[in-house]
Every structure is written in C-alpha cells, then in structure tokens.
C-alpha positions in Angstrom: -5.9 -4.3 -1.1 -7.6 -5.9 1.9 -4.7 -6.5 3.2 -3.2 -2.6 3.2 -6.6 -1.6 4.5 -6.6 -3.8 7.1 -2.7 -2.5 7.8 -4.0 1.0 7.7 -6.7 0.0 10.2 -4.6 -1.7 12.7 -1.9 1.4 12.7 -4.5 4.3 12.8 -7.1 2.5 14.6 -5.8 0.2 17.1 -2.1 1.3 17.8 -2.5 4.9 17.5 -6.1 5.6 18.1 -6.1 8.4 15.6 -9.7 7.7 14.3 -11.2 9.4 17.7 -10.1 12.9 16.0 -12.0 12.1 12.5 -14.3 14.9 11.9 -17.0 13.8 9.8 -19.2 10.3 10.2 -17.3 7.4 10.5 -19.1 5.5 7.5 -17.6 8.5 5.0 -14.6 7.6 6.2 -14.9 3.6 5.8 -16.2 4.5 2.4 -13.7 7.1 0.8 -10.7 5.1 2.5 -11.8 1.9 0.6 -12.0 4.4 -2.3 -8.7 5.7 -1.7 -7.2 2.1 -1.4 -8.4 0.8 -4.5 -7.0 3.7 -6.4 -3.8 3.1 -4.3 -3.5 -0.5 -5.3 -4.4 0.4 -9.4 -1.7 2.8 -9.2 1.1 0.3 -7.1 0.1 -2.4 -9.6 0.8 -0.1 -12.8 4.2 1.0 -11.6 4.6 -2.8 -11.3 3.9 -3.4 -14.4 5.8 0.1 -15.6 8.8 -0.4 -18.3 10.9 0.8 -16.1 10.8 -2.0 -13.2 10.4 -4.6 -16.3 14.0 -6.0 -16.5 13.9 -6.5 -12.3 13.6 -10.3 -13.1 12.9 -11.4 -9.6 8.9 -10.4 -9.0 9.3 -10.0 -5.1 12.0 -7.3 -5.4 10.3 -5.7 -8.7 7.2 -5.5 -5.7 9.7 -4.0 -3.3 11.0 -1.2 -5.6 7.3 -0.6 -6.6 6.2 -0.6 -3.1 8.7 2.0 -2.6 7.8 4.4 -4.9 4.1 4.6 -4.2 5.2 4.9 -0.6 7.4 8.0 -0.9 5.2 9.3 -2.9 2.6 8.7 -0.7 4.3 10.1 2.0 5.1 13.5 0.1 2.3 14.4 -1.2 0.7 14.0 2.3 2.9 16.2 4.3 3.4 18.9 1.7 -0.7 18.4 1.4 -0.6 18.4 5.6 -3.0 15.5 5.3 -2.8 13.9 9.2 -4.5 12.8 11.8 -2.2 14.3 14.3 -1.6 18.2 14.8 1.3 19.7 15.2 3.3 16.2 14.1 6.7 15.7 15.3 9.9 15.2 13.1 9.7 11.9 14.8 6.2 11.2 14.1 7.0 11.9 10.4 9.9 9.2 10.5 7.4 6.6 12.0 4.9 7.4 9.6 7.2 7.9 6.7 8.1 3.8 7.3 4.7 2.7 8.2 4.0 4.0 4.6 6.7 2.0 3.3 5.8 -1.2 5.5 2.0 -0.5 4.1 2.9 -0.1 0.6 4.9 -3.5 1.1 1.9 -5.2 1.9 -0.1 -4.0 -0.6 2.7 -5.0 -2.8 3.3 -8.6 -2.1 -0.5 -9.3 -2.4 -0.2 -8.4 -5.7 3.0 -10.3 -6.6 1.0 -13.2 -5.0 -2.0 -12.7 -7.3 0.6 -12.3 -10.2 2.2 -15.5 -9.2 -0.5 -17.8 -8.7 -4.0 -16.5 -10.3 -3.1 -14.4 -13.1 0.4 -16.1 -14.3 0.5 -19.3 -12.4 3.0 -21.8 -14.2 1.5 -24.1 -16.8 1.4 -28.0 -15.6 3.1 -30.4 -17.2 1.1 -33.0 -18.4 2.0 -36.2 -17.1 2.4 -39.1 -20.4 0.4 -41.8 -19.9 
C-alpha cells in the first residue's frame, strides 16, 4: 500500500502538480487518501485471492490479472463518477491516466505477491541432518 501511495503521490504531486487545485485542507486529503488506499489494497488482495484467478499458478501474473481488474475498475468508476483533478480532461489525458492506473494497481499488486511470497507463505526450510 505504501508503495501505491507513494505512486499516487509522485504522479499527482510531483509530475503533474494536480494537488495545487485540492479544495479542502491538505491533511483531509492525506487522511481520506490513506483511507482510500487501504480499502484499495483489501479489495486488490481479495480479487487475488478470488476463485476465479486460483488456477493462475504463477503468483506474479495471478498479481497482474488482479492488478488489472481493480485498475479498470478503478478507472470507470472515476470517469463515469467525474472524480479528477483536472477540468475539462482530454481524451488524451484519460489514456494517460487510464495506464497510470494500471501501472499503480501493478505496484500495489506486486507488494502484495511479495508479502504472499516471503511473510505470509514463505517456503518451509529444510532441515539440514546432522
């Protein structure tokens, strides 16, 4: 999750300088951002875990595909909702922002295949005989 937020921060932020137009104090929008990305990164982690993506054996593309869906979904329900920082947004702006979700999402994704990997299902050690 720190990882999309930090994404997220760098892309609106830095490189597009979209957070001069927030209307509201700029601790709300630390704090229901944060709020947004952990319910972001529950919801990417259950369609992870979702029957569906189950027989994708290799994790890192099962991450992908999941990535994927959140993203376009993402993206959807934003436009149709008109939720931007930008008025009057280009077909072109949509594009770039359509794969920044995707390249987002991705991030989000792999940190949790990483955590899937090596905290919560890390490989049992072989003991060594003696």
């Amino acid at each position: 999750m720190i990882l999309a937020i930090l994404a997220f921060y760098v892309w609106h932020g830095v490189i597009l300088n979209d957070f001069k137009n927030i209307q509201f104090p700029y601790s709300w929008f630390i704090i229901f951002s944060s709020i947004a990305y952990l319910v972001i990164s529950f919801i990417s982690y259950r369609v992870f875990e979702t029957k569906l993506l189950a027989h994708i054996d290799n994790v890192f593309a099962r991450g992908f595909v999941s990535a994927l869906i959140v993203s376009i979904s993402l993206f959807a329900i934003m436009t149709v909702l008109n939720i931007s920082f930008t008025k009057n947004a280009t077909s072109f702006y949509l594009m770039i922002d359509f794969f920044w979700q995707i390249i987002e999402q991705c991030v989000g994704a792999l940190f949790i295949v990483i955590c899937k990997i090596f905290v919560f299902e890390p490989e049992p050690q072989l003991e060594e005989a003696d």
